[in-house]
C-alpha positions in Angstrom: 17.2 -47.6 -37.9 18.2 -44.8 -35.7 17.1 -42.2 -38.4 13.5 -44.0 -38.1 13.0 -44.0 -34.5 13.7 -40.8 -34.3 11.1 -39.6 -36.6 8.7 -41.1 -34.4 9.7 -39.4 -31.3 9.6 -36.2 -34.0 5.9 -36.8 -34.7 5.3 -37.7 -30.9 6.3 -34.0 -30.2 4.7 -32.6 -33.2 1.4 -34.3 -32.3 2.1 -32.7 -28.4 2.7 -29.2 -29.5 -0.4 -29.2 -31.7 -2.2 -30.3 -28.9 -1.3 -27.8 -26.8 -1.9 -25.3 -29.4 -5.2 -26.6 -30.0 -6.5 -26.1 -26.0 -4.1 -22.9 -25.4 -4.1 -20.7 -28.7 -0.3 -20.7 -28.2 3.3 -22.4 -28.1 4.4 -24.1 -25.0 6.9 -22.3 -23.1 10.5 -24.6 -23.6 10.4 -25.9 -20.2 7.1 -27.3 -20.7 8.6 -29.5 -23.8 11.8 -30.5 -21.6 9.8 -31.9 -18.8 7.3 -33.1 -21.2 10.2 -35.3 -23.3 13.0 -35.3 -21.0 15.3 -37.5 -23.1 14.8 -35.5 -25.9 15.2 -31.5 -24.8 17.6 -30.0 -23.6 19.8 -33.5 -24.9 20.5 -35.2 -27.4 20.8 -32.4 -30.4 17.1 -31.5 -29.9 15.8 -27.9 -29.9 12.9 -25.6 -29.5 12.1 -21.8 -30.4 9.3 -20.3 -29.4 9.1 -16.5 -30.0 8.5 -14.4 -27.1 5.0 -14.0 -27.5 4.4 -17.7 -28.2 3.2 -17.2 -31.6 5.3 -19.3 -33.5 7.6 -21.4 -32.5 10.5 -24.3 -34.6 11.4 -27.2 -33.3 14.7 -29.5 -34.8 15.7 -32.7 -34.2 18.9 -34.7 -35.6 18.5 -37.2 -38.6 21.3 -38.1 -41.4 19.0 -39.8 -44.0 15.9 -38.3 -45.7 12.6 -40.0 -44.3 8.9 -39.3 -45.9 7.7 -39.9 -42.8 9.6 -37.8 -40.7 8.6 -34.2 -40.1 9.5 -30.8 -41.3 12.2 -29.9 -43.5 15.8 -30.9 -43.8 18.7 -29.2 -42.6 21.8 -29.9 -45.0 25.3 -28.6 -43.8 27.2 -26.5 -45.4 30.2 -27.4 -45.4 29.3 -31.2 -46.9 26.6 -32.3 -49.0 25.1 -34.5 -45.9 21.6 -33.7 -43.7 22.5 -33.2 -40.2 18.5 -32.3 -38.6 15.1 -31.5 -39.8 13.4 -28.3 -38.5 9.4 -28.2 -38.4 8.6 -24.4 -38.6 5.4 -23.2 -37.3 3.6 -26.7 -36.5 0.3 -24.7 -35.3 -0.2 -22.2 -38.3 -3.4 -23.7 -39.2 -4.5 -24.0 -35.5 -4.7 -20.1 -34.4 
């Protein structure tokens, strides 16, 4: 259940970054996501990359189970056959 909430708030924040994307031809800076989802960034095992020129950017979020719905790509660990995140590389490549 937790697994499929989280994918929402995953698609919440995709669906934000494109958007920004869309009116700025760019990545948001990270402090724009953390004030934008507070209970999400900087807690809660949630993370952002934007490269310096705000060209591309990654975003991860935890999950455990594998979800169609949910965004991105999983992340399995390397020590134990188990997902611990997905990462969404590069939402806006079509966009700019």
């Amino acid at each position: 259940m937790k697994d499929s909430t989280t994918a929402k708030e995953a698609l919440l924040v995709e669906k934000y970054i494109k958007g920004y994307c869309q009116q700025h031809k760019h990545y948001p800076k990270i402090e724009m996501l953390e004030n934008k989802f507070p209970t999400l960034y900087p807690n809660n095992e949630w993370y952002y990359w934007p490269n310096d020129a705000h060209t591309l950017a990654t975003f991860q979020y935890p999950m455990t189970l594998p979800l169609p719905s949910a965004p991105g790509q999983s992340k399995v660990s390397e020590f134990f056959p188990i997902i611990y995140s997905y990462a969404v590389r590069h939402p806006c490549k079509d966009l700019f």
